[in-house]
VOVO-442298 format. One record per residue: residue in three letters; residue number from 1; x, z, y of N, C-alpha, C in turn. Coordinates in pm, 1 decimal. Each point is the difference from the previous one (the first is absolute). Example, Ala and Ser with C-alpha at 12.3 -4.5 7.8 and 13.67 -1.06 7.14 Angstrom:
REM residues 2
ALA,1,1319.0,780.0,-569.0,-89.0,0.0,119.0,90.0,0.0,120.0
SER,2,-35.0,-72.0,105.0,82.0,6.0,119.0,-77.0,73.0,109.0
//
This chain:
REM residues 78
UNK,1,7820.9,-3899.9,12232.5,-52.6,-29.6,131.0,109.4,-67.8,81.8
UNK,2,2.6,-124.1,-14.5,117.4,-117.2,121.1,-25.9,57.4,116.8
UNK,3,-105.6,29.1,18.0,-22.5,-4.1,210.7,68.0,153.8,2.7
UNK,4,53.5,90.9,-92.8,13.7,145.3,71.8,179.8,-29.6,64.3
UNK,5,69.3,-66.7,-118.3,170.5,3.4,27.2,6.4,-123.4,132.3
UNK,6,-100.0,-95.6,18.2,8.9,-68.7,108.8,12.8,46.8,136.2
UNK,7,-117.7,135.0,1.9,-27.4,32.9,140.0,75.9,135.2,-23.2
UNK,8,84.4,-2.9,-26.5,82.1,161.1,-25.1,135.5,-73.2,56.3
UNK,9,9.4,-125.2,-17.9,133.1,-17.8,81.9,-17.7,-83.7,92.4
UNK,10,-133.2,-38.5,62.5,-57.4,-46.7,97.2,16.3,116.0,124.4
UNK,11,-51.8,122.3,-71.8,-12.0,86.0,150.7,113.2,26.8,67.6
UNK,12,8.4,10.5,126.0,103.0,3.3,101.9,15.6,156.3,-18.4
UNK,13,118.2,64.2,31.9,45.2,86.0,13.0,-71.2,128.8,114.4
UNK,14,-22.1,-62.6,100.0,-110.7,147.7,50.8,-110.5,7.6,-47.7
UNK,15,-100.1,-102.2,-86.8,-124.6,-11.7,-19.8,12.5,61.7,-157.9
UNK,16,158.6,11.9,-48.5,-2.3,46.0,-122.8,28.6,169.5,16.3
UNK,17,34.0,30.4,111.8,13.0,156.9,44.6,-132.3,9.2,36.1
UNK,18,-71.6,-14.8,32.7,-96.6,9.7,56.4,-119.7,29.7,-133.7
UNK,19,21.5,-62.0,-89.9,-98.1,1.7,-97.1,49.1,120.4,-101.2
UNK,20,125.9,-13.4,-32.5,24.0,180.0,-71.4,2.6,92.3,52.2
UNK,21,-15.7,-17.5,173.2,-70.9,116.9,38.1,-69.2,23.8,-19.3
UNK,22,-169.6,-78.5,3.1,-99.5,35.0,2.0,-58.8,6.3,-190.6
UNK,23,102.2,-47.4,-42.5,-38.4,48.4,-141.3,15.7,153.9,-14.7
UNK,24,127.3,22.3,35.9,64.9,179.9,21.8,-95.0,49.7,54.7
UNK,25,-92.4,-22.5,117.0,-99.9,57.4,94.1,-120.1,4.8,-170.4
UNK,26,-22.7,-67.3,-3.1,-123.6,-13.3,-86.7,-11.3,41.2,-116.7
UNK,27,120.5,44.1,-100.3,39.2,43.8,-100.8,56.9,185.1,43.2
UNK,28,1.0,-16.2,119.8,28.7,183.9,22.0,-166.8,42.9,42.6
UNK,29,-90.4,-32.1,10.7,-135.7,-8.6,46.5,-78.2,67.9,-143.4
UNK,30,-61.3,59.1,6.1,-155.6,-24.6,-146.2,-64.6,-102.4,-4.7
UNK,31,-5.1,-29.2,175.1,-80.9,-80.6,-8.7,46.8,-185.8,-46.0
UNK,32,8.0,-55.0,-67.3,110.4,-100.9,1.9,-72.3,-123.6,42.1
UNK,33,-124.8,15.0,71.6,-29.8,-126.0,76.3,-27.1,-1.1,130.7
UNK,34,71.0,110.5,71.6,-29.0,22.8,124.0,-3.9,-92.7,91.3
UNK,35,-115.6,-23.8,96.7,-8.1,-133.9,40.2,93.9,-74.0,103.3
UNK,36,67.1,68.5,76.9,118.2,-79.7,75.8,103.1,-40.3,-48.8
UNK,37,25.7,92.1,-145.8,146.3,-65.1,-83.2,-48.8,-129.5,-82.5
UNK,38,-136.8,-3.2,-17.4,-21.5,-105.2,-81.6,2.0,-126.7,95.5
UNK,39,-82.6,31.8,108.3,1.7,-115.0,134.1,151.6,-54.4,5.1
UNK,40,71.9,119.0,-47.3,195.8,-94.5,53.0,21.0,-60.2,-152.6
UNK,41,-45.7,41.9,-150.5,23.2,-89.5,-65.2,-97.4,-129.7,13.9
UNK,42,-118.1,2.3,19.8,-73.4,-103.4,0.3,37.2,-128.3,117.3
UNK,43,108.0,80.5,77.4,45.8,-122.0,139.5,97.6,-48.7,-67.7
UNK,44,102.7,51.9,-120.3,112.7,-69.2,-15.1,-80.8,-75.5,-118.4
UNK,45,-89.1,49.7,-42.9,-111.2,-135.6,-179.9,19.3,-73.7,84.7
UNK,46,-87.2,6.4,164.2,-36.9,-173.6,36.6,118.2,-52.0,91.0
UNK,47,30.4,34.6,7.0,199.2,-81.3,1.5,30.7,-43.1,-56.5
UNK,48,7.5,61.2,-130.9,123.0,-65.1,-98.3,-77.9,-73.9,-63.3
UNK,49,-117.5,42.2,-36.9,-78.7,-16.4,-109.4,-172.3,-95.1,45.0
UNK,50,9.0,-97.9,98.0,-133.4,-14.9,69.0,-88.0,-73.5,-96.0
UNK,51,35.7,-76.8,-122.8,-82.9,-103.4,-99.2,-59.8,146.1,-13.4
UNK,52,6.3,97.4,-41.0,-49.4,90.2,-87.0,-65.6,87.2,82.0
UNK,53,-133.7,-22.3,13.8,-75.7,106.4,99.3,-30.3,96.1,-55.7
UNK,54,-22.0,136.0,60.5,-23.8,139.1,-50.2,-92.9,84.9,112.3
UNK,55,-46.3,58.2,-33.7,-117.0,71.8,157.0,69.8,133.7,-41.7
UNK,56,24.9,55.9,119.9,11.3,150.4,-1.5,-119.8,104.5,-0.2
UNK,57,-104.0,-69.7,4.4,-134.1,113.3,-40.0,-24.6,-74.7,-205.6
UNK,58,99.6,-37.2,-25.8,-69.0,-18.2,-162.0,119.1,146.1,-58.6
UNK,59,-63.3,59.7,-122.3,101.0,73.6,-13.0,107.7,-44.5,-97.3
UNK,60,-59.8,-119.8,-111.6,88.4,-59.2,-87.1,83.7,-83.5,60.9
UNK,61,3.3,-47.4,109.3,103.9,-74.8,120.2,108.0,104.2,15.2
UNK,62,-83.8,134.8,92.2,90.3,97.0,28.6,109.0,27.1,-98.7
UNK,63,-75.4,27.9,-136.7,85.8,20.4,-102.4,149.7,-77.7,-29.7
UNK,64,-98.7,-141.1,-24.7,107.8,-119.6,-10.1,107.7,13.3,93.8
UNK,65,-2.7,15.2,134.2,106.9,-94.3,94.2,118.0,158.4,10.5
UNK,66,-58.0,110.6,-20.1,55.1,111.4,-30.0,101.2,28.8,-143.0
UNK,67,-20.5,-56.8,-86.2,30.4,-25.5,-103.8,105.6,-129.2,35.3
UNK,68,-8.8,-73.6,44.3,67.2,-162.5,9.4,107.3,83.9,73.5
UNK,69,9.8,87.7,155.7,118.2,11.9,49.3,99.9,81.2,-99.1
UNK,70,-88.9,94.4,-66.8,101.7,136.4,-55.5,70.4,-88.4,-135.5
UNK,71,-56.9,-107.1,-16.2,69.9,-107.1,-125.3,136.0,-34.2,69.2
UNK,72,-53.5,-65.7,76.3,108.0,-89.8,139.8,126.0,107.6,-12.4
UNK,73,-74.0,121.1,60.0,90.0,112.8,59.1,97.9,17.0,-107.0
UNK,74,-36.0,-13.0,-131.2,56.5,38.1,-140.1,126.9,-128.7,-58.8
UNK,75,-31.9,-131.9,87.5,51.8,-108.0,4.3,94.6,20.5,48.1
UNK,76,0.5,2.0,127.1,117.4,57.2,93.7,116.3,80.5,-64.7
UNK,77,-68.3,96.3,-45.8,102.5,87.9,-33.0,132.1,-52.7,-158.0
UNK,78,-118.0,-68.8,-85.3,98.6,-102.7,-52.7,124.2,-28.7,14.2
//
């Protein structure tokens, strides 16, 4: 996947705190699609990511863009 190492060193530094928070928020949860943590990943998809539309009422979106940060997140740490 080219577009994941692109936008992993694209993100700015508070928007990249900002998103392993709300992964940490969402991964300490049961619930792991709780809808305001997903609303803060789904604001940084259409930032970084706007060719690629995703709806936050689909759940295979939800899945996806949830999956795309904790990749990212895994990038980072690289």
């Amino acid at each position: 996947m080219k577009i994941l190492p692109e936008v992993a060193k694209r993100v700015s530094s508070q928007d990249k705190e900002d998103i392993e928070m709300t992964l940490k928020l969402i991964e300490g949860k049961d619930k792991a699609h709780d809808d305001k943590n997903m609303s803060v990943l789904f604001f940084f998809w259409s930032k970084y990511i706007p060719q690629h539309k995703q709806s936050i009422k689909c759940g295979g979106c939800r899945q996806a863009v949830l999956q795309f940060w904790q990749k990212v997140k895994k990038e980072w740490i690289k």
